[in-house]
C-alpha positions as CSV (number, residue, x, y, z in Angstrom):
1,X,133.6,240.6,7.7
2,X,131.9,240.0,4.3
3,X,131.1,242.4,1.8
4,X,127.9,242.6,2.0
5,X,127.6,242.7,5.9
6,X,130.4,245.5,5.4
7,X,128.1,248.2,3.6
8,X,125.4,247.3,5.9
9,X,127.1,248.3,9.2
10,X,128.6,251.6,7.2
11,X,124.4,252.4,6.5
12,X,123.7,251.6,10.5
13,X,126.5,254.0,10.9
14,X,124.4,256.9,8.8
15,X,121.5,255.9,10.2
16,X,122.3,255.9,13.8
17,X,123.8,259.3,12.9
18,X,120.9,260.9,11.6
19,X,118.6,259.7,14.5
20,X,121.0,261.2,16.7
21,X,121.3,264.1,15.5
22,X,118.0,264.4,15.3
23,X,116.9,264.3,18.9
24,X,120.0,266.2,20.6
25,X,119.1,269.3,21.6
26,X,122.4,271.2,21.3
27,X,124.9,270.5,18.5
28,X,128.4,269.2,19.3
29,X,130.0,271.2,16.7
30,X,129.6,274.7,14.9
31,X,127.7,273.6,11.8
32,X,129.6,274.4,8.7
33,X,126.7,276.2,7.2
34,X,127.2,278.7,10.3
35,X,130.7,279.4,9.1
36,X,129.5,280.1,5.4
37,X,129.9,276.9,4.1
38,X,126.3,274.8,3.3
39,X,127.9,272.4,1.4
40,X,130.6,271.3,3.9
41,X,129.6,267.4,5.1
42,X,131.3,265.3,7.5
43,X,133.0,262.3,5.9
44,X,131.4,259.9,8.4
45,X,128.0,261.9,7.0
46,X,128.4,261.3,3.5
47,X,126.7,259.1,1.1
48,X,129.5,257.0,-1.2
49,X,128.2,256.5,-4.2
50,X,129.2,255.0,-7.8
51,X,127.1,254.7,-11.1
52,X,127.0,251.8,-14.1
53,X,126.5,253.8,-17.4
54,X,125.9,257.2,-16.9
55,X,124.9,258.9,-20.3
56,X,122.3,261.4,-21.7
57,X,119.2,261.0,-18.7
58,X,122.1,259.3,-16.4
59,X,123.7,262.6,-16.7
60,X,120.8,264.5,-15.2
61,X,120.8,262.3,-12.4
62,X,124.7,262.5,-11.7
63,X,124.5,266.4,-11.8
64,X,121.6,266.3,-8.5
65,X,124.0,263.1,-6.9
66,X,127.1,265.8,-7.3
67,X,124.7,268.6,-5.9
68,X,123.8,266.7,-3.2
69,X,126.2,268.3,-0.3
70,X,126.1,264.9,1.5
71,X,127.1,262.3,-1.5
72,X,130.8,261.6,-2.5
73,X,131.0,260.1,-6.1
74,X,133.8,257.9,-6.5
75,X,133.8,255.6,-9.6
76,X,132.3,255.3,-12.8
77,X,131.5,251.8,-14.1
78,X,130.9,251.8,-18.6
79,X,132.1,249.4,-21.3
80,X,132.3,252.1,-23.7
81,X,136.1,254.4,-22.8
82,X,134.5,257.3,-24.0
83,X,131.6,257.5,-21.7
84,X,133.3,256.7,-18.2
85,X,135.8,258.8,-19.3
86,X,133.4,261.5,-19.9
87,X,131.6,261.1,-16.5
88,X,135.7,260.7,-14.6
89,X,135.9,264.5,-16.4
90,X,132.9,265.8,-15.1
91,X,133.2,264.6,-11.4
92,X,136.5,265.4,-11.4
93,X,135.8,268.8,-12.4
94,X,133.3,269.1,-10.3
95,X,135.1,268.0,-6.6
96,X,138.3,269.8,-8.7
97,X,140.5,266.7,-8.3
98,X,141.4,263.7,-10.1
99,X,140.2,260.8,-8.0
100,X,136.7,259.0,-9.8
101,X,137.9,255.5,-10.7
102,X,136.9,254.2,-14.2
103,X,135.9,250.5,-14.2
104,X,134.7,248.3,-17.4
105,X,134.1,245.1,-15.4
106,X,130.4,245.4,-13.2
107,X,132.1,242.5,-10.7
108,X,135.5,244.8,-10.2
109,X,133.3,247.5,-9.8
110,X,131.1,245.9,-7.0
111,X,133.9,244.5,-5.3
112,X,134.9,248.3,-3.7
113,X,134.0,248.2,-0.1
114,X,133.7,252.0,0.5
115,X,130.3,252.2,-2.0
116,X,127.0,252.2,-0.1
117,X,124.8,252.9,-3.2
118,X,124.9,253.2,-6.9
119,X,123.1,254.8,-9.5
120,X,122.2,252.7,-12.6
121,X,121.5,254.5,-15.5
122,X,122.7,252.0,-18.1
123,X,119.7,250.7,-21.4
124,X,116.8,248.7,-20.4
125,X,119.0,245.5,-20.8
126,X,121.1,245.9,-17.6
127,X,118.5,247.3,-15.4
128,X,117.7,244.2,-13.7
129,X,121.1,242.6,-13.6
130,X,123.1,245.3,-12.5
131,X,120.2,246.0,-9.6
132,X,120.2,242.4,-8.8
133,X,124.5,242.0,-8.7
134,X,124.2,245.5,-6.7
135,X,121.7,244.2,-3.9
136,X,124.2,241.2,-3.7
137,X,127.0,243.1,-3.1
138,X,125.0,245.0,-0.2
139,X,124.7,247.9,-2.2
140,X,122.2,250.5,-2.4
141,X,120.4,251.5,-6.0
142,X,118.7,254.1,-7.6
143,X,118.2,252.3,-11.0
144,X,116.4,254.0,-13.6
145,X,113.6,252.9,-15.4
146,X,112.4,250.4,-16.7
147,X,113.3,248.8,-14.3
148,X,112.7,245.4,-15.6
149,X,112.1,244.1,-19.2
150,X,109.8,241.1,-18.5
151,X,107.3,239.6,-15.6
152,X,109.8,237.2,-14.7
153,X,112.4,240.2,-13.9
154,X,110.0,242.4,-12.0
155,X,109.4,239.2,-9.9
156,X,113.1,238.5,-9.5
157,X,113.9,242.6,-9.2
158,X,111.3,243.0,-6.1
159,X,112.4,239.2,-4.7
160,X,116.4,240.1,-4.4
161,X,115.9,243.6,-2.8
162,X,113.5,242.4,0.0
163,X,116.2,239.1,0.9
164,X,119.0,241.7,1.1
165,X,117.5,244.6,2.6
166,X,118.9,246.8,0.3
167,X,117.2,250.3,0.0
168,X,116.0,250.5,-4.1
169,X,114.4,253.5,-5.9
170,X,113.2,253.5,-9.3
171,X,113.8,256.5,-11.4
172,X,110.1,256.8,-11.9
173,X,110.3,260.8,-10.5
174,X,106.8,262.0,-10.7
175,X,106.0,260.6,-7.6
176,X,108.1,263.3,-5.8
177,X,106.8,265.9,-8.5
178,X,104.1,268.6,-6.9
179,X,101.6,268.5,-9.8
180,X,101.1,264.6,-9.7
181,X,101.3,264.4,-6.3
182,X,98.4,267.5,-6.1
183,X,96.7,265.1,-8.5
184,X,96.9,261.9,-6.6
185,X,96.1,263.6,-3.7
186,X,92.3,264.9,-5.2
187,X,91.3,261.0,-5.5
188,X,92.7,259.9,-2.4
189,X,91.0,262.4,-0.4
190,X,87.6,261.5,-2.3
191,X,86.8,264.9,-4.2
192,X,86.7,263.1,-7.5
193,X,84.1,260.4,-5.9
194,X,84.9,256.7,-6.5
195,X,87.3,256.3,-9.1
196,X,85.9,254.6,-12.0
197,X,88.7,254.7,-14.6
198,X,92.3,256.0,-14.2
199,X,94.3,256.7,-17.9
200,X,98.1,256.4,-18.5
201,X,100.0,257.7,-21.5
202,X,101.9,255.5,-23.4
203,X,103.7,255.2,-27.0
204,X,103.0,252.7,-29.5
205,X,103.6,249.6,-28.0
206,X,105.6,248.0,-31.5
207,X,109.2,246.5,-31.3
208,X,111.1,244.6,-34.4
209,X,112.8,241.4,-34.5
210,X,115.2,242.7,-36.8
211,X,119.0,243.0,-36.7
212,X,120.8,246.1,-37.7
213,X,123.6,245.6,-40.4
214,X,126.8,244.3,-39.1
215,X,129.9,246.2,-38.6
216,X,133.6,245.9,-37.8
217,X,134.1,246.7,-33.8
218,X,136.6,249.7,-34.7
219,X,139.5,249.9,-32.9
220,X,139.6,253.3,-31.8
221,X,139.1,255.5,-28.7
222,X,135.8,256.4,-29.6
223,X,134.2,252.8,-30.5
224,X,136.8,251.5,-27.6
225,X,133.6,249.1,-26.2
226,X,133.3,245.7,-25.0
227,X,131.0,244.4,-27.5
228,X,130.0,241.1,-24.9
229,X,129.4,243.1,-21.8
230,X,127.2,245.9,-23.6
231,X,124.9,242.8,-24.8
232,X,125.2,241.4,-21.1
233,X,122.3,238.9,-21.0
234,X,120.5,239.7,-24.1
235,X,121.1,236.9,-27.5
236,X,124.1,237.5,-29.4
237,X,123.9,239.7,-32.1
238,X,126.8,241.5,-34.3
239,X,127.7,244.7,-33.3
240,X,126.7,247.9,-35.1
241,X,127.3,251.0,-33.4
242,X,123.5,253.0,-33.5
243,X,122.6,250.5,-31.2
244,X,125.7,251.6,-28.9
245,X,124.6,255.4,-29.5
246,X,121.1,254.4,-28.4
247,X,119.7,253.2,-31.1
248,X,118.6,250.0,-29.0
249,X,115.4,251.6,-28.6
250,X,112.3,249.6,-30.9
251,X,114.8,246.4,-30.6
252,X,112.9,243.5,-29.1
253,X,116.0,242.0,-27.2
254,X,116.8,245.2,-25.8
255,X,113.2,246.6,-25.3
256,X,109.9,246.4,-23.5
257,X,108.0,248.2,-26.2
258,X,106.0,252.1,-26.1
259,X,104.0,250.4,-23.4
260,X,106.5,249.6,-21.0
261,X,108.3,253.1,-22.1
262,X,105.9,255.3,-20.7
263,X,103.8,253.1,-18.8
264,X,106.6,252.4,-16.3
265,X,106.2,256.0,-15.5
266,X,102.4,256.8,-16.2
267,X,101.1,253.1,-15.3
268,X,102.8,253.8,-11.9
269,X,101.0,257.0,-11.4
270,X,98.0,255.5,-12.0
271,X,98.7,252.4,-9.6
272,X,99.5,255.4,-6.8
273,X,96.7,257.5,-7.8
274,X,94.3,254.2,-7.2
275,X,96.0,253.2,-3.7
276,X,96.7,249.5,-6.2
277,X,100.7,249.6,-5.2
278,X,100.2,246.0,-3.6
279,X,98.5,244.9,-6.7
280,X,97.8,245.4,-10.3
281,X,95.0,244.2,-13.3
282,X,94.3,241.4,-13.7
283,X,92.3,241.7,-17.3
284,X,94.2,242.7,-20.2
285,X,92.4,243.8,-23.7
286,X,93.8,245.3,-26.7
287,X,91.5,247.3,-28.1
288,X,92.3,249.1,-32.0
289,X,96.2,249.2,-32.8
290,X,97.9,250.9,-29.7
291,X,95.3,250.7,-26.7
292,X,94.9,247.9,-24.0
293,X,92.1,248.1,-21.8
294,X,92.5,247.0,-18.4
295,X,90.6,245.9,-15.5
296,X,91.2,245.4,-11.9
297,X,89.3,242.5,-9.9
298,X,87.3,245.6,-7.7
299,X,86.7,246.4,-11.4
300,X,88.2,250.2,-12.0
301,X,89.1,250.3,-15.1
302,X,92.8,251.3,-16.6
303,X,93.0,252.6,-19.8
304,X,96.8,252.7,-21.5
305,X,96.9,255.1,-24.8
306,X,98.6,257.0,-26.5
307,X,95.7,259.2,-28.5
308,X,93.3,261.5,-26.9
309,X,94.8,263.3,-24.5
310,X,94.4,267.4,-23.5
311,X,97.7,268.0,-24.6
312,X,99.7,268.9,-20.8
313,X,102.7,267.1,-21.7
314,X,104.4,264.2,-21.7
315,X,104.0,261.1,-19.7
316,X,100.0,262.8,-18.6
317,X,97.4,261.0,-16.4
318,X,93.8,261.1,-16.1
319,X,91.8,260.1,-12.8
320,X,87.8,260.3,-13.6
321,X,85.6,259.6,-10.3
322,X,82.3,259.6,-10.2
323,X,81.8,263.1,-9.2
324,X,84.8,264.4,-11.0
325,X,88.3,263.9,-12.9
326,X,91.5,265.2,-13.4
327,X,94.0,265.3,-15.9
328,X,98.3,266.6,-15.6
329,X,101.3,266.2,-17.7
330,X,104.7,267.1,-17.4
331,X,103.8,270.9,-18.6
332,X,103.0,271.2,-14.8
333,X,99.3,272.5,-15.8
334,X,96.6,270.3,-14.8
335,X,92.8,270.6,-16.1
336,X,89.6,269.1,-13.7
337,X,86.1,269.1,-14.0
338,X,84.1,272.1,-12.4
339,X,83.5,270.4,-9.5
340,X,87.1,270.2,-8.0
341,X,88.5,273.3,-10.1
342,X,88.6,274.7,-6.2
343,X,90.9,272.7,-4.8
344,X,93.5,273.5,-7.2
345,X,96.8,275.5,-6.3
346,X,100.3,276.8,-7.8
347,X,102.5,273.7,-7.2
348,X,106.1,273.4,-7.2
349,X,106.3,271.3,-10.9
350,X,110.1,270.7,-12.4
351,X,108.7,268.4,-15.4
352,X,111.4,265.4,-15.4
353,X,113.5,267.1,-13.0
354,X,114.8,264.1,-10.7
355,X,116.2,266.2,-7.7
356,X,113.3,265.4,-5.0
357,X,113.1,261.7,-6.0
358,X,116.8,261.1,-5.9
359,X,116.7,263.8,-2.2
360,X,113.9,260.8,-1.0
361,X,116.6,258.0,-1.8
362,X,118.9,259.6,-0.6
363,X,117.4,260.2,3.0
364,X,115.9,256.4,3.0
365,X,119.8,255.0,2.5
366,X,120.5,257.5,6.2
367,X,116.9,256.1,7.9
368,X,116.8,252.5,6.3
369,X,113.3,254.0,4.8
370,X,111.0,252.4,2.3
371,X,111.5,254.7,-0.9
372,X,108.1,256.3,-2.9
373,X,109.3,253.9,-5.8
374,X,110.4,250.9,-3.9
375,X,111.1,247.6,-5.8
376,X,107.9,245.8,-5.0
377,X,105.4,249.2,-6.4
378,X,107.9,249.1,-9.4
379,X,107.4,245.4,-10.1
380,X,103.5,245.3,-9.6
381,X,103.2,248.7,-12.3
382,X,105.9,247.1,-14.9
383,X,103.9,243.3,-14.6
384,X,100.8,245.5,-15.7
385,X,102.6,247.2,-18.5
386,X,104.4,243.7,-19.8
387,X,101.3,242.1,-19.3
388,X,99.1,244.6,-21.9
389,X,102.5,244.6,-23.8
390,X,101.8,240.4,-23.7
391,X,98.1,241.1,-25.1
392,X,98.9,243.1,-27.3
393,X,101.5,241.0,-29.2
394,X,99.1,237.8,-28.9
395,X,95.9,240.0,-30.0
396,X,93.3,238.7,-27.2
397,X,91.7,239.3,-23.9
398,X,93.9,237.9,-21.0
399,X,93.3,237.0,-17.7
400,X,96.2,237.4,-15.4
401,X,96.0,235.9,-11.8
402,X,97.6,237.9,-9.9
403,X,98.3,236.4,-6.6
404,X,100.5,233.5,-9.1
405,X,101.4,236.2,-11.5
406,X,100.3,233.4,-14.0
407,X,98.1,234.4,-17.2
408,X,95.2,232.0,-16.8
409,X,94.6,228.8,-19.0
410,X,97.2,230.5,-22.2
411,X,100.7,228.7,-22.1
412,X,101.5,230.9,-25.3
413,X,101.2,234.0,-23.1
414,X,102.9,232.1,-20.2
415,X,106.0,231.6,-21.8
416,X,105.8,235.0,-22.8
417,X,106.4,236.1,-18.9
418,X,110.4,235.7,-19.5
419,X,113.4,235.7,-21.9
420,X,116.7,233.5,-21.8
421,X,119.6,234.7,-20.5
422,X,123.0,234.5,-22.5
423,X,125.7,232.9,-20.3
424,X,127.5,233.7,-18.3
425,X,124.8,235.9,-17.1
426,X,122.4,235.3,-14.3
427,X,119.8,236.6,-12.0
């Protein structure tokens, strides 16, 4: 039996488990919870899962995998020693055993037949690759985000998952956080009118083209990193360690800009808020030094900035209808017009807390579900944000078709849709 066709007859397994147990009336065996143990799974009923690159926001999301009483965690896959080894102590500690396997080769990691998903949490760089090597291997992903850094990826991304049937979830959480949802919720049910502009927060949209100083690869535990790997696809550049400790961030070859920051979270709040999953702008116009002022072909507007807002956190959203608006942030509070001020409640908020979005993937890998951020919503909301990125580089109005995902009549901005990939690396 192949690999692939492996992990998919272990996931019919779960899933035919959970419907059963779903419609028998009477349970087989005293639950464990009724013998004062909640966190007591089955084997046959647990979730195997491995990460690539857990660090600082990867951490967050192992800590809700390990809480999660149906996951095991087995392996960790990082080119840097310190890091998997950091992750091996904290499972370890946490199932109080020694068995999380450290890897430093993505294809060695893959290759273990008893992994049904894995969390990427790696930089932007990898996000694609490792999704797309993961779906190969029949895995399923919870990759964080962004999820891709150019058109041409979030066309390949969205492509791969669908032809492997592969459950994917993008770590953009607000979807599955109650203040956003209460908020998408007041313009699908109608009480803001017709929408007539939706606003997503992003960060200055800027990256340089400019290498850090080169540095001697030291040969120590704590810089123990394979230099090639880290780069993965990306051009070759020397190494220098800030860009190891995160300092990658504002780099063009490792970076989708502030737009694509942000935007791949607030962009796809608006995209949800608007019921445009299956779609996204198609007019793209920078407007001043940061915003880009968008236009869908029904003509609602989308407006990305990063000035002007209330001031309710991070990563806020305003929906203005007709009749009304609405505006949230990651503070939890939320601020309307009079006219819906009614309809708001006390909603279960946990800022960037990832625990219900990673409980929804986590329940889609048992029932072969479609996840709230499921490759094909992800790709259409990061096209939109590397498309304004696009515009905003260029400095003019462009029209993107978005049936062809082609800009229309500009082969500069065409050629701006992708990047080359560094051998041996391929999507």
């Amino acid at each position: 039996m192949s690999q692939h066709h492996a992990a998919l007859s272990r996931r019919r397994f779960l899933r035919t488990a959970a419907q059963a147990g779903a419609v028998l009336a009477l349970p087989q065996l005293i639950p464990s919870s009724a013998l004062g143990d909640h966190r007591v799974v089955a084997p046959s009923e647990r979730i195997v899962v491995g990460g690539f690159g857990i660090r600082g926001r990867g951490m967050h999301d192992l800590k809700c995998f390990l809480d999660s009483p149906d996951v095991q965690f087995v392996a960790i896959c990082d080119v840097r020693k310190k890091s998997r080894q950091k992750v091996k102590e904290t499972v370890d500690g946490f199932y109080k055993n020694t068995d999380c396997a450290m890897y430093d080769n993505p294809h060695e990691f893959l290759a273990r037949k008893d992994t049904d998903a894995v969390l990427i949490a790696t930089g932007d760089r990898w996000h694609t690759m490792a999704a797309i090597l993961a779906a190969k291997a029949g895995k399923d992903i919870y990759s964080e985000k962004p999820c891709s850094t150019t058109i041409q990826e979030s066309i390949d991304l969205a492509d791969t998952i669908k032809r492997y049937g592969v459950v994917y979830q993008a770590g953009t959480q607000r979807r599955n956080i109650g203040n956003f949802i209460l908020a998408a919720d007041l313009c699908a049910s109608g009480r803001l009118g017709k929408l007539t502009t939706v606003h997503a927060n992003t960060l200055a949209p800027g990256t340089s083209q400019q290498w850090l100083e080169t540095e001697e690869l030291e040969d120590t535990e704590e810089w123990e990193v394979d230099w090639d790997t880290w780069l993965g696809p990306c051009p070759w550049r020397p190494f220098n360690k800030r860009y190891v400790e995160g300092g990658w961030r504002g780099h063009f070859d490792f970076h989708g800009g502030g737009i694509l920051e942000w935007g791949s979270h607030t962009v796809d709040l608006c995209q949800w808020a608007a019921q445009k999953d299956h779609t996204m702008p198609n007019v793209y116009e920078p407007v001043g030094q940061t915003h880009v002022h968008c236009t869908y072909d029904d003509g609602l507007k989308l407006v990305m900035r990063d000035t002007g807002w209330i001031g309710l956190g991070t990563c806020s959203a305003r929906y203005e209808g007709e009749t009304g608006w609405v505006e949230t942030g990651d503070s939890g509070r939320m601020k309307t017009s009079a006219s819906v001020r009614q309809y708001l409640k006390n909603v279960p908020t946990a800022g960037t807390d990832p625990t219900n979005h990673i409980r929804d993937f986590l329940n889609c890998v048992k029932t072969r579900g479609i996840a709230q951020s499921n490759a094909d919503r992800v790709a259409n909301s990061h096209i939109a944000c590397h498309a304004a990125y696009i515009a905003w580089q260029l400095g003019r109005k462009l029209t993107l078709d978005t049936k062809r995902i082609e800009f229309v009549d500009d082969a500069e901005a065409n050629r701006m849709r992708s990047r080359a990939y560094r051998e041996p690396w391929r999507s």
